[in-house]
Each structure stands twice: as C-alpha cells, then as structure tokens.
C-alpha positions as CSV (number, residue, x, y, z in Angstrom):
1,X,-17.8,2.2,11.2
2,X,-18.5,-1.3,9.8
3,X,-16.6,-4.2,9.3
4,X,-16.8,-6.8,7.3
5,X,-16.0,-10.4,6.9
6,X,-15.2,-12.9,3.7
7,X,-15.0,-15.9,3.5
8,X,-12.5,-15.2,-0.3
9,X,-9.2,-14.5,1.0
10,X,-5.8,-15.1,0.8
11,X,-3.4,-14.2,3.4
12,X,0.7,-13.8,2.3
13,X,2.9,-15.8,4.1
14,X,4.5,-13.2,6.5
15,X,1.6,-11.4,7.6
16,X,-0.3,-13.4,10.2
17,X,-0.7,-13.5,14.0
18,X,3.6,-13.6,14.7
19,X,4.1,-10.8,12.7
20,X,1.0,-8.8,13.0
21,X,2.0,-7.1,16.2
22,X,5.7,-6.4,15.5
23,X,4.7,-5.5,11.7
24,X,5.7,-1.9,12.1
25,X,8.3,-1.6,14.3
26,X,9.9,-4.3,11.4
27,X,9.1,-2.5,8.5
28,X,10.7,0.9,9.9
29,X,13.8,-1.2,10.3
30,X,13.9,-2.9,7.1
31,X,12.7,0.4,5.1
32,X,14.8,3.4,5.5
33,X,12.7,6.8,6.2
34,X,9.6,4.1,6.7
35,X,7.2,6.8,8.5
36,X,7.6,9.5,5.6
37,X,5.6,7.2,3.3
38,X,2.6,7.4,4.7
39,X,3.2,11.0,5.4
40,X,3.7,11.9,1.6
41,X,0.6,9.2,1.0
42,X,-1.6,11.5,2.6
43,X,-0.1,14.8,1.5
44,X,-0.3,13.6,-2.0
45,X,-4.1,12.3,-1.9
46,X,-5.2,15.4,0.3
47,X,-3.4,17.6,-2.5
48,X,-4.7,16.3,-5.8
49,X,-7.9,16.5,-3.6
50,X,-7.6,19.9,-1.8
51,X,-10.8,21.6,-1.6
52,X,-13.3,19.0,-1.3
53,X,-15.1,18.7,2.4
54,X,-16.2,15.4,2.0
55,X,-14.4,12.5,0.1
56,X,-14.3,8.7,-0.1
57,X,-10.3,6.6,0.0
58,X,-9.8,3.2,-0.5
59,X,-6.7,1.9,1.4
60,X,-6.0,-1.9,-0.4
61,X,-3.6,-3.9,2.2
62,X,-4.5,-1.8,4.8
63,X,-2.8,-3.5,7.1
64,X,-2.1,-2.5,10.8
65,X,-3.7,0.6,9.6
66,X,-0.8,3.5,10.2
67,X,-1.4,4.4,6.7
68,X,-4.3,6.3,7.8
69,X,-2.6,7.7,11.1
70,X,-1.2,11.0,9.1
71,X,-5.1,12.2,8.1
72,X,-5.6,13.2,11.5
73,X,-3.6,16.2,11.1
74,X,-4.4,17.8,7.9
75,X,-7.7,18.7,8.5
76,X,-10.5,16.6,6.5
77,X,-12.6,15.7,8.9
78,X,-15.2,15.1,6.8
79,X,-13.3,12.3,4.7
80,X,-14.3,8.8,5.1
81,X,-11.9,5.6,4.4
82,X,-12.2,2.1,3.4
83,X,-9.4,-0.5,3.9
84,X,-9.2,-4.0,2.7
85,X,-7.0,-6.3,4.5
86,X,-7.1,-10.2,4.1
87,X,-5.0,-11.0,7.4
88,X,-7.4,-10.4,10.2
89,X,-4.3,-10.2,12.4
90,X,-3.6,-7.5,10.8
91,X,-7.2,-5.6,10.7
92,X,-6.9,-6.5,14.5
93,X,-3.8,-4.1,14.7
94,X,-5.4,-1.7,12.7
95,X,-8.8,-1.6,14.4
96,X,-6.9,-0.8,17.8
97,X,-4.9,2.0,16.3
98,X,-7.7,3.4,14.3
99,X,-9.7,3.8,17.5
100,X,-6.9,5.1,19.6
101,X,-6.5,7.9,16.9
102,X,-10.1,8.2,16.7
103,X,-10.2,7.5,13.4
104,X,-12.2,4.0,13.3
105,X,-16.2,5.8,13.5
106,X,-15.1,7.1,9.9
107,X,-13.8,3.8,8.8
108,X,-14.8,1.0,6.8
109,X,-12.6,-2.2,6.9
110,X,-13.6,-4.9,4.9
111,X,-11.8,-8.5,5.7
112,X,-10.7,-10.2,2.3
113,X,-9.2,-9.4,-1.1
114,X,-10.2,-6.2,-2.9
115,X,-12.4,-8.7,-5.2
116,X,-14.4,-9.3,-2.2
117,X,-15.5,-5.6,-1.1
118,X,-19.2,-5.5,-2.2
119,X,-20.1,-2.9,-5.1
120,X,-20.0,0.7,-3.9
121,X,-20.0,4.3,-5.3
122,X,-16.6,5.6,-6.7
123,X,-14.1,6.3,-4.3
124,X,-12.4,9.9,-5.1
125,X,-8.4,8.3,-4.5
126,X,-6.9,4.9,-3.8
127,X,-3.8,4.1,-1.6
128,X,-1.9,0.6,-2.4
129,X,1.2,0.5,-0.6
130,X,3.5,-2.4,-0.6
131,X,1.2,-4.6,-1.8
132,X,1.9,-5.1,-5.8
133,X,5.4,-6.8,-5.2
134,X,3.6,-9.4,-3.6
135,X,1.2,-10.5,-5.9
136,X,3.0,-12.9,-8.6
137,X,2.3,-12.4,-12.3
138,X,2.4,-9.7,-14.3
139,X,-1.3,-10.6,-15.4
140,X,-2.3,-10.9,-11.9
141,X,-0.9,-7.5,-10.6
142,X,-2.4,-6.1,-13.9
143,X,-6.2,-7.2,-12.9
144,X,-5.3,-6.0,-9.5
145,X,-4.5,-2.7,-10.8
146,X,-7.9,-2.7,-13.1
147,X,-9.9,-3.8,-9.7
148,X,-8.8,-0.6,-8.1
149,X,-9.6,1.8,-11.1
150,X,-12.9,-0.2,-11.6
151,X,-13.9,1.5,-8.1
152,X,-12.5,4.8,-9.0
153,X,-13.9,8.1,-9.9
154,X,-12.5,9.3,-14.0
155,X,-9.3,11.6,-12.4
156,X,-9.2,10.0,-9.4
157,X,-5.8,10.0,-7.8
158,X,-4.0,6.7,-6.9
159,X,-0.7,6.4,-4.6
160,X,1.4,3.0,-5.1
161,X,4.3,2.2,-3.1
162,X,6.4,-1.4,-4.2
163,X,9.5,-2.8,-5.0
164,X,11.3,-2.2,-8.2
165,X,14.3,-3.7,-9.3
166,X,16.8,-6.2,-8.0
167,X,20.0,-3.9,-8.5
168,X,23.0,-6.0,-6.4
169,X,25.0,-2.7,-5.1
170,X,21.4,-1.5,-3.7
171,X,21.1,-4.7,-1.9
172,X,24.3,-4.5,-0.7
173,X,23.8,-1.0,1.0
174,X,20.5,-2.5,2.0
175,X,22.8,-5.5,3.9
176,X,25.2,-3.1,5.6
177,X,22.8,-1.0,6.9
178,X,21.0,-3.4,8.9
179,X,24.3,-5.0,10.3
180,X,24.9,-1.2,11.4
181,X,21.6,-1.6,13.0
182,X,22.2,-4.2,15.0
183,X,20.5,-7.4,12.8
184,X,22.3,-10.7,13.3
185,X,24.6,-12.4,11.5
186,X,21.8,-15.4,11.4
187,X,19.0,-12.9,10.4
188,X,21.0,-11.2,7.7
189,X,21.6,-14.8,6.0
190,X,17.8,-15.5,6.3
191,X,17.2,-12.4,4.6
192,X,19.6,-13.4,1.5
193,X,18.6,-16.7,1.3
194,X,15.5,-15.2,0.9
195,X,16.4,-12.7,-1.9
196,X,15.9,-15.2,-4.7
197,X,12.2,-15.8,-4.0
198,X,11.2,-12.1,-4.5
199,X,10.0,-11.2,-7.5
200,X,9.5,-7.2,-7.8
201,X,8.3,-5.4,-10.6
202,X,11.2,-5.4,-13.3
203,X,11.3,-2.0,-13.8
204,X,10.0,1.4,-13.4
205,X,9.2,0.9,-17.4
206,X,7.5,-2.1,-16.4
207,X,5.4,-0.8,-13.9
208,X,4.9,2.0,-16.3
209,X,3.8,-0.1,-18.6
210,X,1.2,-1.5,-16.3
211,X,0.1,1.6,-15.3
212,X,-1.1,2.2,-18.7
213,X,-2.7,-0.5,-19.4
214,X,-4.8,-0.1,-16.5
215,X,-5.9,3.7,-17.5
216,X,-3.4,5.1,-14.6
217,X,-1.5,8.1,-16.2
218,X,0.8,10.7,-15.3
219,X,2.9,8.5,-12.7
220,X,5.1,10.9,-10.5
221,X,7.7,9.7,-8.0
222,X,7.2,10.6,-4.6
223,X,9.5,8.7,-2.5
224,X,12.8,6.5,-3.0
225,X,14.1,4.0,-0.3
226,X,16.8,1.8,-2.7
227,X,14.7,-0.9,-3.9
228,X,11.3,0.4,-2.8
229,X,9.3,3.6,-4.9
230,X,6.7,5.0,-4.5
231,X,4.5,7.0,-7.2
232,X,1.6,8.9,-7.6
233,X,-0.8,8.5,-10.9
234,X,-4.3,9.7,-11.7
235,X,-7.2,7.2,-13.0
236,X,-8.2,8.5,-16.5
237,X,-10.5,6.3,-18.5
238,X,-10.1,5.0,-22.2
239,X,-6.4,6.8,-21.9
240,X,-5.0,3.9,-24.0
241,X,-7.3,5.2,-26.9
C-alpha cells in the first residue's frame, strides 16, 4: 500500500475533521437503504468483470473508505484498488477501516483531486459515488467525468451514484422520514434552509446527456433512494462518432 500526498486539493465544505468520524453513521440516516449501495457497487463492478484474477479499480471520493468494505466477500483477492480522496480526515477514516478489513496492503490512496493522481496504466472499472452533485457546473462535472474515462481501459465499467432532481413531494417524504427518525425540529429546518443551495444534476436526461459526451454508454439504474440514483455505464471510446 502507498499513500500519497498533494499539495492540489480542494476539500467540500462538510467533509472535514467534525464530520469525518460521524460521516457514515450520518449518511445511513440521511440515505434510505445507505449500505446496499456499496453492496450493488461491488456486485456490479465484480460482474461486468467476472472472470478476471487480477484487476485494477479506481474509487474517486473515496472517502471513509466503506465503499471498498463489500470486496472482502466476493472473492477477488487478487484485485487491487485506488482511491482518491481530497479531505485527509476522511482518508484517515478510511485508512483505519481499510486495515481493520485487511484490505489497506492492496490499496492505493492518493490525497487530492482525481487531477492530481500521477499517470498510471488503465484501470479495468471506476466507482464515483456521491461525488458528481457536488461539483458545480455542468462543464466542470463534464471534465470530471472525461478525467475518469481518460484512466480507463475501452469497455471498462463505471458505477455513479448522485443526486438527481429536486422533485418537492420526494423531499417531503425525505422530511417525514427523518422526523420519524428522531431528527430535531432545529436540524430538519437546517436541512431546508439548506435545500436551495444544492444543485443536482437536472435530470436523468441530463446526466445522460453527460454520459455521452464523456464516451460512457449503456447507463443502467442500479439503485433508487428518492432523490439519489445510482447507475452503471461502460467506457467506450469515440462512441459519439
């Protein structure tokens, strides 16, 4: 295992050394089914990649690392994995959990944006999971999506998870079930004060639409949560003509 640092990063407001610890435990409140994402991750990347002994991932906003938890049970021991992560926090999360599951020897975390991870041979499938939303600009998630196909192998799989949409009644059964889980009245105002700030992809034709301008074809859902999806699409070169 290696780790690296850079000095190029940008860290999103949310995701530093309060947060860090807690990130988990807060995102499987604030995402209904939470844990099956990274289950159906994994189960689609190990699919669309079934047979091979060996094989390269990169994980972009790797975060506390869980993402990579689910690997230890289906068998590729011979698979090695690369996670960027610009909150060093976060990486410290991950770098814990990673060598509790034994799982860190065969792991490369780099510290900064995906920009920043030196020039390396073609990874065999990419895992960007609740990362997109958070990058503003069409344009910028766009070359973010073109930095992760630039690293990838022609037909390599890719497995996106962000939000879509701003649909009111979805946010409303998104507000009801957290009161039911036991949220504060305070915490739940937070939260919609906070609602105009976000700015998800439009649309699943939008993200579509981004998809194929980045070469990334054949998008398939794999998971719905209300406002969050997440989709699996292969890489395939010069698909736009």
């Amino acid at each position: 295992m290696t780790h690296e640092h850079s000095a190029h990063h940008h860290v999103p407001v949310g995701f530093g050394a309060d947060r860090a610890p807690h990130y988990d435990a807060q995102a499987s409140l604030n995402l209904a089914g939470a844990p099956a994402i990274y289950e159906l991750g994994t189960s689609a990347l190990t699919a669309r990649l079934d047979g091979q002994d060996a094989a390269s991932l990169l994980f972009v906003g790797v975060g506390t690392g869980a993402e990579l938890v689910p690997y230890n049970r289906f068998g590729v021991p011979g698979w090695r994995f690369t996670g960027v992560e610009p909150s060093e926090p976060m990486l410290a999360v991950a770098r814990k959990r990673l060598e509790d599951e034994g799982l860190l020897s065969r792991t490369h975390l780099h510290h900064g944006e995906l920009r920043t991870l030196p020039a390396s041979a073609p990874f065999d499938g990419a895992q960007l999971m609740g990362v997109l939303h958070h990058v503003e600009g069409e344009e910028a998630r766009l070359e973010l999506l073109r930095e992760v196909t630039r690293r990838l192998k022609p037909g390599a799989p890719l497995v996106l998870g962000c939000r879509v949409g701003i649909d009111p009644v979805l946010t409303d059964i998104e507000f009801h079930r957290l009161k039911a889980l036991g949220v504060s009245a305070e915490a739940l105002e937070r939260r919609r004060q906070m609602l105009p700030t976000l700015k998800p992809i439009p649309s699943d034709a939008a993200l579509f639409d981004m998809f194929a301008r980045a070469n990334l074809v054949e998008p398939r859902t794999l998971f719905i949560s209300l406002h969050f999806k997440v989709f699996l699409a292969r890489y395939q070169p010069d698909s736009r003509g």
